[in-house]
C-alpha positions, 0 to 999 in steps of 0.5 A, a space after each residue: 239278246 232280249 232282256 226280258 228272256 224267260 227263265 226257263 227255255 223251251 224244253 224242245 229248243 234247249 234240247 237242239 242243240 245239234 240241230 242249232 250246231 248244223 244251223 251254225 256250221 252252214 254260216 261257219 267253217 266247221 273248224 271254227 264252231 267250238 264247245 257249246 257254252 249255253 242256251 238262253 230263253 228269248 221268249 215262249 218258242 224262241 232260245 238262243 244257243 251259244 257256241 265257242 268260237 275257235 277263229 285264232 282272230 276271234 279269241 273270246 268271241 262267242 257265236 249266237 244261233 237263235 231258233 224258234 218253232 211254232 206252237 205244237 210243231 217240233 221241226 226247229 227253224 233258224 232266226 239268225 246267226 251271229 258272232 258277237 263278242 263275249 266277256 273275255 273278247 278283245 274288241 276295238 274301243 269305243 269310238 271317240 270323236 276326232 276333236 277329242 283325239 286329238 293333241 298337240 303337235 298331230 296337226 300337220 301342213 296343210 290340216 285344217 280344224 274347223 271350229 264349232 260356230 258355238 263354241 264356248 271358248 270364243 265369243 263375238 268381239 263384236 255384236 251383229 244388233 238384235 235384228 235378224 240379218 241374212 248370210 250377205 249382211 253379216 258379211 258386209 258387217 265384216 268387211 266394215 269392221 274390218 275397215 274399222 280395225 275393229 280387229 278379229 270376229 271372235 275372241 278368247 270367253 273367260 271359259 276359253 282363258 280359264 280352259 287354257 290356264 288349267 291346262 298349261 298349270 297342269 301340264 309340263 310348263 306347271 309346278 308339278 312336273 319333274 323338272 320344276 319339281 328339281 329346279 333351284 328357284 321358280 321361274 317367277 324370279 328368273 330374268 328370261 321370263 317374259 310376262 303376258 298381258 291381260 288376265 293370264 299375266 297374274 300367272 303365266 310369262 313366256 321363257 326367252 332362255 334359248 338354252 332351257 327345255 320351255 324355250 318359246 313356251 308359256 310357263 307358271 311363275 311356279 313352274 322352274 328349271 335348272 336353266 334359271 338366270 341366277 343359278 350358281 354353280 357351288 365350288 365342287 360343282 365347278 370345272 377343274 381349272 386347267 393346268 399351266 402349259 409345260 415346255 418340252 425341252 425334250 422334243 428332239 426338233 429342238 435339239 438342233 438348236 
């Protein structure tokens, strides 16, 4: 509806309100017009009328039915009808981009992501020089820095690396969650973590116990588990030992002996 909708509607308008429902019922089942809920001004000889929508799939929607006339003409002309979702409706939410979407493990076989030519997480492991060059050129600068071994064609930004550390600190290989939160000791001590090389060694190594939970998985050096290489069980914690074998000298096969 306009925005800049009169205060106060058109008198002969405001009072059409069958002439606006009979407008309605012939785009609409009579069964799903419901009570009249209010009239609006959208300009000098033009309202709109609101009605219930009573459709047991549109619960809280509402059905707009805009008329006009001409100056000194009483006969009501229709202008559009629509269902639009009112204050109470149930509507889908708001549509969010697949890259945002997206998490981890929703990758199958097969699925490709693309990657933005820009994106700030990678930069350029080597430089094409200043001069323009065509789609052909650029590919033979590839193919010789291949040959060179000068290795991939982009790599991981300080944007990217710090992305990915806050990540991985505030996700479940961090501190703060549950499991580390009840570990004995953290993982920084623990002899199955395998430090990383670079920048992100300052914070984070791989755990190499087959038998904990981040197997295989980067982990902060606060983070931690009860799989930790020098946990010790405390005595009352320990298996009972099992008693001596008793021989069984009532067994009747050995009667006969």
């Amino acid at each position: 509806m306009n925005a800049l909708a009169s205060a106060q509607p058109d008198s002969v308008l405001a009072d059409a309100v069958e002439a606006a429902r009979e407008i309605l019922r012939e785009e609409a089942p009579a069964d799903q017009v419901g009570e009249h809920l209010s009239v609006v001004a959208e300009d000098a000889t033009t309202v709109t009328h609101v009605f219930a929508c009573t459709h047991p799939g549109y619960v809280g929607w509402q059905w707009s039915v805009t008329i006009s006339r001409a100056p000194d003409v009483t006969r009501v002309t229709a202008d559009e009808v629509v269902l639009l979702p009112g204050p109470d409706a149930i509507v889908a939410p708001s549509w969010v981009p697949y890259k945002e979407r997206l998490q981890p493990g929703d990758l199958s076989p097969g699925d490709l992501l693309p990657v933005e030519d820009e994106d700030p997480r990678l930069v350029p492991t080597y430089s094409f020089g200043d001069d323009p060059l065509s789609a052909e050129d650029r590919v033979q600068v590839k193919e010789v820095a291949a040959e060179l071994g000068l290795g991939r064609v982009r790599t991981l930004s300080i944007e990217g690396r710090d992305q990915a550390a806050q990540r991985w600190y505030d996700g479940d290989s961090g501190p703060e969650s549950p499991i580390a939160k009840a570990a004995p000791e953290p993982c920084s001590t623990c002899g199955f973590l395998v430090r990383l090389a670079g920048p992100l060694a300052e914070m984070f190594g791989v755990c190499a116990n087959g038998n904990a939970n981040d197997d295989g998985r980067v982990v902060s050096f606060d983070h931690g588990c009860g799989a930790h290489s020098e946990v010790k069980l405390a005595r009352k914690q320990q298996p009972l030992p099992m008693p001596e074998h008793a021989f069984d000298t009532l067994d009747r096969d050995l009667e006969s002996f």
